[in-house]
VOPAGU-2260 file (C-alpha; in pm, 1 decimal, decimal comma):
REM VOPAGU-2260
SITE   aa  ch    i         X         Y         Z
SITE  UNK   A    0    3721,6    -200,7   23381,7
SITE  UNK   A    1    3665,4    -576,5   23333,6
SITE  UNK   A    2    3939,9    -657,1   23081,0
SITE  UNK   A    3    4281,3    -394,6   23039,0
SITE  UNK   A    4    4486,5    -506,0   22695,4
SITE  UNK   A    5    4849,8    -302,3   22704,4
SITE  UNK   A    6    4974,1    -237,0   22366,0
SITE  UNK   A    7    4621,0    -251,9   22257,9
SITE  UNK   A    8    4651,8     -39,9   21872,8
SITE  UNK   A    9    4967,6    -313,8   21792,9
SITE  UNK   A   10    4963,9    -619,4   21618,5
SITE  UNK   A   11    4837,7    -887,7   21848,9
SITE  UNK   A   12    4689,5    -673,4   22075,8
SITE  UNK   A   13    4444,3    -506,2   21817,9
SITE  UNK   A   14    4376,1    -873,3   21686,2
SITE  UNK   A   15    4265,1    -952,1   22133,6
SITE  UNK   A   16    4032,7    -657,3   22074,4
SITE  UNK   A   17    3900,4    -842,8   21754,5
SITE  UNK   A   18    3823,3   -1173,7   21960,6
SITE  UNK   A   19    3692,1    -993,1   22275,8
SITE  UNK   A   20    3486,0    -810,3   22086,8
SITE  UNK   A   21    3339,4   -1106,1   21929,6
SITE  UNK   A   22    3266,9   -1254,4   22213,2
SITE  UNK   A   23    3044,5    -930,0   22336,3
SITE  UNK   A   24    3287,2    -759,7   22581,9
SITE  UNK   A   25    3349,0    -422,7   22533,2
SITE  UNK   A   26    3452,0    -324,4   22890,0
SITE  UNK   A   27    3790,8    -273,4   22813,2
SITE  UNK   A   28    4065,2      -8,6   22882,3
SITE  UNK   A   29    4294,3     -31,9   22630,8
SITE  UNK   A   30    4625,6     116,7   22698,4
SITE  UNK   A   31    4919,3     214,6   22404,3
SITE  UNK   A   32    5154,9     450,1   22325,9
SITE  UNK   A   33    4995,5     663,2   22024,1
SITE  UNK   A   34    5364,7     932,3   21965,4
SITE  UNK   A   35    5319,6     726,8   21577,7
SITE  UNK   A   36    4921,4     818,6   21545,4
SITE  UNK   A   37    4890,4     582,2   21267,7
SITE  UNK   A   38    4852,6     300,7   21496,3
SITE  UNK   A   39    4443,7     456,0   21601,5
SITE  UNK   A   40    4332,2     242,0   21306,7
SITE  UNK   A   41    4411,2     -50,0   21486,7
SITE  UNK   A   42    4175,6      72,6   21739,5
SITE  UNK   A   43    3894,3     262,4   21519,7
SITE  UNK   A   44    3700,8     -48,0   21432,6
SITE  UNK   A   45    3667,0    -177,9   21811,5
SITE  UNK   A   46    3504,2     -98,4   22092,1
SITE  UNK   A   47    3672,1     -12,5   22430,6
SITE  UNK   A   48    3543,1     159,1   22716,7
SITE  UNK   A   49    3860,8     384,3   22767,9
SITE  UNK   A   50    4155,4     485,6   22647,2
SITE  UNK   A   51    4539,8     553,2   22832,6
SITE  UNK   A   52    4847,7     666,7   22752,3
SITE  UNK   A   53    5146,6     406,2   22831,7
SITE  UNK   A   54    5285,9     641,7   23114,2
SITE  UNK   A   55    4959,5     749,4   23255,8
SITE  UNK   A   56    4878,2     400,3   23321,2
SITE  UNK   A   57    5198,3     318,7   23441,1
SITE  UNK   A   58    5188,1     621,4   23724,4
SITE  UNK   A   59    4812,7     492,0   23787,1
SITE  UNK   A   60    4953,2     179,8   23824,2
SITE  UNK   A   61    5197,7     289,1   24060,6
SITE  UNK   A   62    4969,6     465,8   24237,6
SITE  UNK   A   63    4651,4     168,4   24258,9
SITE  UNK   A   64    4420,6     456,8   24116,2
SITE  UNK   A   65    4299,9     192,5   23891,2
SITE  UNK   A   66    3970,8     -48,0   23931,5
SITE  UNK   A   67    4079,4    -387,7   23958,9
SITE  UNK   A   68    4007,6    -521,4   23617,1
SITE  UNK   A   69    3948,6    -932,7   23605,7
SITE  UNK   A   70    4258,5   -1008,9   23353,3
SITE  UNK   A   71    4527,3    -811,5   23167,4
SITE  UNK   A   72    4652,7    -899,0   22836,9
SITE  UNK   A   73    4979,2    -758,1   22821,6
SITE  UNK   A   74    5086,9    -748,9   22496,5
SITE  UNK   A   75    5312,1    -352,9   22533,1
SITE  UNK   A   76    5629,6    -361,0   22456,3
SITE  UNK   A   77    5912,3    -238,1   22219,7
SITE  UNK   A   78    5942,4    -568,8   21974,8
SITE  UNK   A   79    6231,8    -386,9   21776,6
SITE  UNK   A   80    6466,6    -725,4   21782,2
SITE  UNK   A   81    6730,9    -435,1   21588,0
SITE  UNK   A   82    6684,8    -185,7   21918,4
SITE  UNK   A   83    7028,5    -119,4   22058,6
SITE  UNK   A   84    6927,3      91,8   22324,3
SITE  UNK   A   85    6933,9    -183,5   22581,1
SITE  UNK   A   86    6791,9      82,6   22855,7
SITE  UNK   A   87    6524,1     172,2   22669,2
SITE  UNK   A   88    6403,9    -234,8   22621,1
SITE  UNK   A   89    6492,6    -290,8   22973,7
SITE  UNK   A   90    6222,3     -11,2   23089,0
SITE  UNK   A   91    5948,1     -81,9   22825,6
SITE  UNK   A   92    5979,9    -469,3   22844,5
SITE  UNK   A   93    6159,5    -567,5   23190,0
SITE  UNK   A   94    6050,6    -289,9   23431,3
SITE  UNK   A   95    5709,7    -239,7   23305,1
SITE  UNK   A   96    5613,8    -568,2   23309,3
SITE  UNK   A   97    5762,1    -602,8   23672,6
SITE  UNK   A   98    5564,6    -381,2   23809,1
SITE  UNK   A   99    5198,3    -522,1   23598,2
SITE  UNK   A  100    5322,2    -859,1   23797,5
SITE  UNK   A  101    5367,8    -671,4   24147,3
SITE  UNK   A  102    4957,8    -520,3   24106,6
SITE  UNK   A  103    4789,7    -822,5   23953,2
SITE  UNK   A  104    4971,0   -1074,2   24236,9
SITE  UNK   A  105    4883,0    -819,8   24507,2
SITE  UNK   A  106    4534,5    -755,0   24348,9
SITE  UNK   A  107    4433,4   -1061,4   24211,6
SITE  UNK   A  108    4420,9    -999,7   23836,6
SITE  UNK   A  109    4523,0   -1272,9   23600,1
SITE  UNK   A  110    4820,9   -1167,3   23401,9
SITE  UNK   A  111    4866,6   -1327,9   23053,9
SITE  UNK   A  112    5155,3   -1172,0   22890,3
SITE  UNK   A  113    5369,8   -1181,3   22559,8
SITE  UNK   A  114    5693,0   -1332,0   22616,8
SITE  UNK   A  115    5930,2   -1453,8   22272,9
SITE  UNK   A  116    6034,8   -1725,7   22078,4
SITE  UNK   A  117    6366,1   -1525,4   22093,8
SITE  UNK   A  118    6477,9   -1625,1   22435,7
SITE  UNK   A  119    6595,4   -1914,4   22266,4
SITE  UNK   A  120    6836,7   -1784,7   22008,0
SITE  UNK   A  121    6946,3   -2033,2   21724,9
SITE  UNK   A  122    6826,3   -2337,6   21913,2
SITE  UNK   A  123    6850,7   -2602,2   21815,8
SITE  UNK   A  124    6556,6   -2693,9   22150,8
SITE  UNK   A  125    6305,4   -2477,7   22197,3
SITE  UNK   A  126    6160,0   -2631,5   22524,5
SITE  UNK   A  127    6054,6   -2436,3   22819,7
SITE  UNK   A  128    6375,9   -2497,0   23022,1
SITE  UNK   A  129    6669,7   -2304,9   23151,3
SITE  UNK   A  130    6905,9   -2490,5   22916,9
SITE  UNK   A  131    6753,2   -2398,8   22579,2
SITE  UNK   A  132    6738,3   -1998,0   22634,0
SITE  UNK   A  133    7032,7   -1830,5   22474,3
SITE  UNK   A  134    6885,9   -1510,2   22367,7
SITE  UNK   A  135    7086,5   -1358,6   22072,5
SITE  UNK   A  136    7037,9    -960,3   22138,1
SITE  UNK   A  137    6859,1    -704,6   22429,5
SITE  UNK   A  138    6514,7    -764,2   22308,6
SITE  UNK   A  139    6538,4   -1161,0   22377,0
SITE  UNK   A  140    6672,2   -1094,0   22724,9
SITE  UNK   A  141    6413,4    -844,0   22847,2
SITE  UNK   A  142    6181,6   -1104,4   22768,9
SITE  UNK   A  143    6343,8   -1419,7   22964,1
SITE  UNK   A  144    6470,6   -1136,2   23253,5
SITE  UNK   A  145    6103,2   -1115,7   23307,3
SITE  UNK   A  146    6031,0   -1494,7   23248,2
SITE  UNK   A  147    6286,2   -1566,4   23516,2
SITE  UNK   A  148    6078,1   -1305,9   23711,9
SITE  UNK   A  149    5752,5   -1461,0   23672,8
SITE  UNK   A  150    5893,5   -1853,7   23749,4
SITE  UNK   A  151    6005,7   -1734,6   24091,8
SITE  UNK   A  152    5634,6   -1622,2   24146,4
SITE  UNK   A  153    5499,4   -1954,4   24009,5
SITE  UNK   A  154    5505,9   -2187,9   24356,0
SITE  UNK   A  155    5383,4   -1955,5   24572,3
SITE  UNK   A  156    5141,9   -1757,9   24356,7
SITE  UNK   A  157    4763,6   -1766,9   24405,7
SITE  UNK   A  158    4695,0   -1556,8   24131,2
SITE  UNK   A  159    4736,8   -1743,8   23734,6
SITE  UNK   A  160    5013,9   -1565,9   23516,5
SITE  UNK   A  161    5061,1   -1686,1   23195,0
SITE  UNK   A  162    5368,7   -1649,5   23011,1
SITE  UNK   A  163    5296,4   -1668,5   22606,3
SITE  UNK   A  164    5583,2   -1741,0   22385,4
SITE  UNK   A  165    5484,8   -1582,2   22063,4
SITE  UNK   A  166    5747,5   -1716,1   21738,3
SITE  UNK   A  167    5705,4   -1596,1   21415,3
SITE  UNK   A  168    5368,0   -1425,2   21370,8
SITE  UNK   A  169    5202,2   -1293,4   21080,5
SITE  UNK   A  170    4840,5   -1168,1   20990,6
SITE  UNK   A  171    4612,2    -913,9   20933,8
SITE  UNK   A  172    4665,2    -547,4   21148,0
SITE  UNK   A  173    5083,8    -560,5   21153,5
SITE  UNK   A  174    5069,7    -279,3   20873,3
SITE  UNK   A  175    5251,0     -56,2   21100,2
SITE  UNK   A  176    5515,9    -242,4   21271,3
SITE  UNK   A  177    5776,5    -133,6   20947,7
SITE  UNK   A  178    6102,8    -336,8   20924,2
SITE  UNK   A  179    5960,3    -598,4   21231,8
SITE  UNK   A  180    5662,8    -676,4   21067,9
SITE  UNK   A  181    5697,1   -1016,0   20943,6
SITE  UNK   A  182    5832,3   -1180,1   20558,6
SITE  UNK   A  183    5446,6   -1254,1   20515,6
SITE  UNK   A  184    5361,8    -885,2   20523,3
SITE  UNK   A  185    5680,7    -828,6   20303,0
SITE  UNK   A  186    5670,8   -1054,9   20070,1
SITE  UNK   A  187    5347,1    -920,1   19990,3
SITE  UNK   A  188    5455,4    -560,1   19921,4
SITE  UNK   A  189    5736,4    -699,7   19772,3
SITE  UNK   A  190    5592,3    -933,5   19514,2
SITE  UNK   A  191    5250,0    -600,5   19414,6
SITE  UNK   A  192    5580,2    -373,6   19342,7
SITE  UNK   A  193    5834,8    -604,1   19197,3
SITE  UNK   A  194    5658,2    -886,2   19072,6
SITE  UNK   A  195    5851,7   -1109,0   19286,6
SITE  UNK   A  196    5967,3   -1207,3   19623,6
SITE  UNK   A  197    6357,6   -1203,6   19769,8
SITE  UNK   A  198    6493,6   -1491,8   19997,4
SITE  UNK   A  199    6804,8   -1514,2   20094,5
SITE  UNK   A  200    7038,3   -1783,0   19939,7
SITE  UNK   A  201    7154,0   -2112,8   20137,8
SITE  UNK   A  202    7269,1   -2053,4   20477,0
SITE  UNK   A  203    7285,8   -2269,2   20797,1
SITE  UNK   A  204    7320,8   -2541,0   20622,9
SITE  UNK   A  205    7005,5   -2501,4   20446,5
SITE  UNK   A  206    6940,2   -2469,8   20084,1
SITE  UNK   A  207    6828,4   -2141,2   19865,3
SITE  UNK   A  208    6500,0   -2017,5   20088,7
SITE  UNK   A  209    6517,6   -2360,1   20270,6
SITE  UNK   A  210    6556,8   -2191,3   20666,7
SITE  UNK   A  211    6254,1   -2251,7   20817,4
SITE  UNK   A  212    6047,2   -2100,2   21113,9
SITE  UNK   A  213    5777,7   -2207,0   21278,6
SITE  UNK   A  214    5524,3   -1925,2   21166,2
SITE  UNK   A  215    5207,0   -1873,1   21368,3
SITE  UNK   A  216    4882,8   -1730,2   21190,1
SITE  UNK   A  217    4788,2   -1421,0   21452,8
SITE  UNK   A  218    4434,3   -1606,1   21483,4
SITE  UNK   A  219    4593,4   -1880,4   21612,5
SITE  UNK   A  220    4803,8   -1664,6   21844,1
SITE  UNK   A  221    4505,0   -1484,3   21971,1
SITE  UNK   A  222    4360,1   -1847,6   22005,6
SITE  UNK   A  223    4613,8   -1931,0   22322,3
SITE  UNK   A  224    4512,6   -1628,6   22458,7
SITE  UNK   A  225    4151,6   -1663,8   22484,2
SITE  UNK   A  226    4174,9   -2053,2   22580,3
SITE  UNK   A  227    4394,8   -1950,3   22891,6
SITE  UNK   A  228    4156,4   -1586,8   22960,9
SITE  UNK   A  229    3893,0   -1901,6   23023,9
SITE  UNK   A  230    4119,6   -2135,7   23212,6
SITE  UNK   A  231    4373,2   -1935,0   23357,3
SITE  UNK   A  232    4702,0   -2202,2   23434,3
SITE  UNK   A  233    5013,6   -2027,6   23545,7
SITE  UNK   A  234    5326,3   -2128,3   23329,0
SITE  UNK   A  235    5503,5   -2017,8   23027,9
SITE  UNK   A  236    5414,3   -2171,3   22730,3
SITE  UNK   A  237    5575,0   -2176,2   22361,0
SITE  UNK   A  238    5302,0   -2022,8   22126,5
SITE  UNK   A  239    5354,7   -2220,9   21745,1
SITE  UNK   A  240    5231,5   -2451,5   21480,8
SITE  UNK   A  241    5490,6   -2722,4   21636,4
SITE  UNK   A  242    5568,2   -2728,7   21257,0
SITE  UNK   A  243    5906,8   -2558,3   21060,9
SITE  UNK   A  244    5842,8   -2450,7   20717,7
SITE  UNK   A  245    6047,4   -2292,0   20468,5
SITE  UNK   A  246    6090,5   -1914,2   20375,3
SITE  UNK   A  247    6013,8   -2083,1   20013,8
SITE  UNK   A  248    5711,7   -2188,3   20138,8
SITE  UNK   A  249    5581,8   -1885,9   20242,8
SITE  UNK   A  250    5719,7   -1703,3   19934,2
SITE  UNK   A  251    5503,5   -1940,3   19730,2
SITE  UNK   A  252    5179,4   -1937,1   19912,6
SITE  UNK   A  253    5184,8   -1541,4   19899,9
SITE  UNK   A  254    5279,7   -1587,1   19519,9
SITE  UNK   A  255    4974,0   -1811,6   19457,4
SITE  UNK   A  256    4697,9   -1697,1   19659,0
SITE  UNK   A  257    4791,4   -1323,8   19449,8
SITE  UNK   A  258    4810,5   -1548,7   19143,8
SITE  UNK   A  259    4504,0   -1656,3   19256,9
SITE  UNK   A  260    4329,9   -1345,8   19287,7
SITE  UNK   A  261    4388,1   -1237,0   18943,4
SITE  UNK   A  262    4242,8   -1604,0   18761,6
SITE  UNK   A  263    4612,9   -1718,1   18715,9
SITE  UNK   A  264    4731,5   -2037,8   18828,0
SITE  UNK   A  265    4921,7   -2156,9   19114,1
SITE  UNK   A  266    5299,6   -2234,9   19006,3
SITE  UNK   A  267    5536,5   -2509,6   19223,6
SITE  UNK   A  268    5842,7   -2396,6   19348,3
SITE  UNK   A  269    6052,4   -2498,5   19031,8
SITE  UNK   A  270    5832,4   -2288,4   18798,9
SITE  UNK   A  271    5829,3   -1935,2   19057,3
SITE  UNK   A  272    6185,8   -1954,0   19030,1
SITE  UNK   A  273    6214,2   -2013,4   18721,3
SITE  UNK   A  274    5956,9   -1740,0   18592,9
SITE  UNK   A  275    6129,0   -1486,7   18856,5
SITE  UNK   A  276    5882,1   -1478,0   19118,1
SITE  UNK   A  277    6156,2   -1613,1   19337,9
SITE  UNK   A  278    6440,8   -1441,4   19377,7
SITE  UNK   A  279    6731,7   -1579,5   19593,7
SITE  UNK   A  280    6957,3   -1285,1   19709,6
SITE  UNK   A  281    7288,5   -1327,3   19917,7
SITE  UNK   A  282    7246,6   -1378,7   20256,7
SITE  UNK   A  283    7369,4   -1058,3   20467,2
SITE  UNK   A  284    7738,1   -1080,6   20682,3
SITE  UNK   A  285    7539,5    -855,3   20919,3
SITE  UNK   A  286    7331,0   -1153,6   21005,6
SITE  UNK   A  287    7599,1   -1355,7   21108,6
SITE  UNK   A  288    7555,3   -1491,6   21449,9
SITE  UNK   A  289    7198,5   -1271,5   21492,9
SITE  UNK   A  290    6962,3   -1525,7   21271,9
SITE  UNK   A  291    6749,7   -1786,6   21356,4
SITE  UNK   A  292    6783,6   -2014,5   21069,0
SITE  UNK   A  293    6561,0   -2269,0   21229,9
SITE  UNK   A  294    6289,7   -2259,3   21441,1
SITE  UNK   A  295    5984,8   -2518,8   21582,5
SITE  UNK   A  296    5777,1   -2457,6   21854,9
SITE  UNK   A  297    5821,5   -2804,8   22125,2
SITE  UNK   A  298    5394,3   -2767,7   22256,3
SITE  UNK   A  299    5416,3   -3022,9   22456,7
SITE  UNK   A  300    5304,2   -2791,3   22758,6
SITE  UNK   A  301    5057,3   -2575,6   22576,4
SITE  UNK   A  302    4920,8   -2916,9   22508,4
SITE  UNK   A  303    4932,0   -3056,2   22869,3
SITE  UNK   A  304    4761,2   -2722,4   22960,6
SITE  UNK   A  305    4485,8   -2839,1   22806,7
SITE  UNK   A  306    4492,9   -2626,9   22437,6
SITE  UNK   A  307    4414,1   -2909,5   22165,2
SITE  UNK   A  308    4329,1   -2729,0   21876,1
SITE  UNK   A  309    4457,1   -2744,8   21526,4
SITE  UNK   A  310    4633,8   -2436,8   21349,6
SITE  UNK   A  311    4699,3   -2305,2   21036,2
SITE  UNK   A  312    4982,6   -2433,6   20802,1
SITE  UNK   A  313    5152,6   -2185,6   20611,7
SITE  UNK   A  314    4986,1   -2247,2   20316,7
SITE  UNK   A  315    4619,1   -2197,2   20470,3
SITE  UNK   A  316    4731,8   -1908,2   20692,7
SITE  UNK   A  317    4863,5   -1722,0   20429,8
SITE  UNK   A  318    4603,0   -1708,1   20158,0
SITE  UNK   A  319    4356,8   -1635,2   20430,3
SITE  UNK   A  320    4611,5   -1322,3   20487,1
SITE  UNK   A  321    4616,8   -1211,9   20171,0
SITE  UNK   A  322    4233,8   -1196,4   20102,5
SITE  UNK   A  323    4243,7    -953,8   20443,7
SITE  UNK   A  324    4546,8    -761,7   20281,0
SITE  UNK   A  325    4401,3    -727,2   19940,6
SITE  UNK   A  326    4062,6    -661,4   20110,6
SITE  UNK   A  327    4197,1    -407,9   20377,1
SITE  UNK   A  328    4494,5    -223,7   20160,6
């Protein structure tokens, strides 16, 4: 196999079949874990070469039963943030990708993988140094375990890993991820069954709606991917907009691009809340301590790397979302 993508019927990985595919390869072995079947629609409309089962690969692995492919995108893993079973993260996200990094440095492969915007907790940097990772539960630190991994590697490595640290992502193909898909996907369920969209009131410091994220359309994500598939530099690089925008903000470019839809036109902020579209709920004592109010990718490596193009905004990304959702529901 030329090209193996792990986690290939998820979210981003479905969306590296997507681009691959565009691009005319089809040698591929893509590798998932199908126990919830629903996910094969992520893979239906592709074309791969092979399929494997997570632990099938893994024992192939193990074994070197496998042909060297060129590059892996390694985008399996559990990305449950709310998974308490911190054994069961550690295997799927620390272990597995351990042993990926063993083969491709004794092999040759390139390795880009998903790391997380969550090894830095609430911030306030979010730089690619030691000092600004403060992961807030298991998931965050199975990811930076295995950054930590992968920066011991990086001065004596011949082979290119690349470390890709995803924030908040959104776009077409998440339908299955449930609670972890992202506010895009919900506020758009949210606003065809209720007729409006729920943010939670002032928190952080910030005003009704006003935390903000740096959200990441999944084109864009899949983007990074394919620049450093081309020209493979080792490192781990944040994987945003460099911009923060508001919860509102997304709430009201879902709100208008459906407005939009059906002939009706676009509101302001003022005027969604006002006619109920936006709804400002309390914000939940669970969260305490566990939320990242504020987040904003720092590229300045991803830009030293070489990757200079622009990105959605919110407002672009998410209309261009919605005509996929209303399109592909």
């Amino acid at each position: 196999m030329k090209i193996i993508v792990t986690g290939a019927a998820g979210f981003i990985g479905a969306n590296i079949l997507r681009a691959l595919n565009e691009r005319g390869e089809t040698d591929i072995l893509a590798v998932d874990n199908l126990a919830r079947s629903e996910k094969f629609r992520n893979l239906a409309e592709f074309d791969i070469a092979d399929y494997l089962d997570k632990t099938e690969f893994l024992e192939r692995v193990r074994r070197r039963e496998l042909p060297r492919p060129d590059v892996i995108f390694h985008e399996g893993a559990c990305s449950d943030t709310m998974e308490s079973d911190g054994r069961y993260m550690m295997e799927n996200n620390f272990r597995y990708s351990s042993e990926l990094l063993d083969w491709c440095q004794n092999s040759g492969i390139v390795l880009i993988y998903a790391s997380s915007a969550s090894v830095y907790g609430v911030g306030p940097v979010f730089t690619e140094v030691r000092s600004a990772e403060r992961p807030l539960n298991i998931y965050g630190y199975s990811k930076l375990l295995f950054d930590h991994v992968v920066r011991r590697h990086l001065a004596t490595s011949k082979t290119p890993v690349v470390g890709l640290r995803y924030f908040n992502v959104y776009g077409p193909r998440e339908n299955h991820k449930g609670r972890m898909a992202s506010v895009a996907f919900h506020h758009f369920q949210q606003f065809r069954s209720e007729a409006k969209v729920k943010l939670f009131e002032g928190s952080h410091g910030f005003e009704n709606g006003e935390q903000r994220r740096d959200f990441i359309h999944v084109d864009d994500a899949v983007k990074v991917n394919m620049y450093f598939w081309n020209r493979p530099t080792s490192g781990i690089y944040n994987v945003g907009t460099g911009r923060a925008q508001s919860f509102n903000d997304v709430a009201l470019a879902m709100v208008n691009a459906l407005r939009e839809a059906n002939g009706q036109p676009t509101l302001s902020l003022r005027q969604a809340v006002t006619q109920g579209s936006i709804e400002y709920i309390a914000f939940p004592p669970a969260l305490r301590g566990k939320y990242q109010a504020y987040t904003q990718a720092d590229l300045t490596q991803l830009r030293a790397a070489g990757f200079d193009d622009s990105m959605f905004n919110v407002e672009q990304g998410v209309a261009a979302y919605v005509r996929w959702l209303l399109k592909n529901s």
